[in-house]
N, C-alpha and C positions, 0 to 999 in steps of 0.2 A: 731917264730915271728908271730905275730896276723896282720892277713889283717885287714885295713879299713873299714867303713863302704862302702864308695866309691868303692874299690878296688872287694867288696864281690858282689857289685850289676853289676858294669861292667862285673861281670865274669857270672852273668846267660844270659841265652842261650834268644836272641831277639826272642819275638815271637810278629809276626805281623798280631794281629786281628783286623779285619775290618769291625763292626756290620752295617754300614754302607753300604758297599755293599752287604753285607749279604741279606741286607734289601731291598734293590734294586732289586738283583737276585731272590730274593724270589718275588715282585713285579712285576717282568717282566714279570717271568713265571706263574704265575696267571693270569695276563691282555692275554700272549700268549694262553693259555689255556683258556679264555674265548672267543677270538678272534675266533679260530678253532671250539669251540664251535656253535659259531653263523654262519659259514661257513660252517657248517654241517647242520645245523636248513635249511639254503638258498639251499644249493644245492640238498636235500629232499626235500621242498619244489617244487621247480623248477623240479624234476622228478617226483614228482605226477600232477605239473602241467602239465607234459608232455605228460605223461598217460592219463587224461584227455582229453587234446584235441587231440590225438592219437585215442582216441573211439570216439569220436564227428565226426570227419573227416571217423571213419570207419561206424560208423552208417550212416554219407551223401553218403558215397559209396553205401552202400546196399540197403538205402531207395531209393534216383534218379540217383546213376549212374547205376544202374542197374546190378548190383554183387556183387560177394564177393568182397572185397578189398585185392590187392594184397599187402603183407607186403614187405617190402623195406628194 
């Protein structure tokens, strides 16, 4: 006996794609990954700034306080 047209389509196997979120997850992770990006740019920055005024304050040490600077 011949299946349906109907009968032939119910029997294949659901497959549930969702380019949609796909497309989402693939957004998110990009935006995340630029995000860490620029929090990495900041927080280099802010250690060279730190370094920076870490010598500034060691050079006022040796020039008027009168020594070496004790590192901390």
């Amino acid at each position: 006996m011949a299946q349906s047209p109907r009968d032939a389509a119910s029997a294949l196997p659901e497959v549930s794609v969702d380019p949609f979120g796909a497309l989402m997850g693939t957004v998110f992770e990009s935006i995340a990954n630029v995000q860490r990006l620029q929090l990495d740019a900041l927080l280099a920055w802010q250690a060279s700034f730190a370094a920076v005024a870490q010598e500034f304050a060691d050079e006022w040490a040796c020039r008027f306080g009168g020594g070496v600077p004790i590192d901390g």
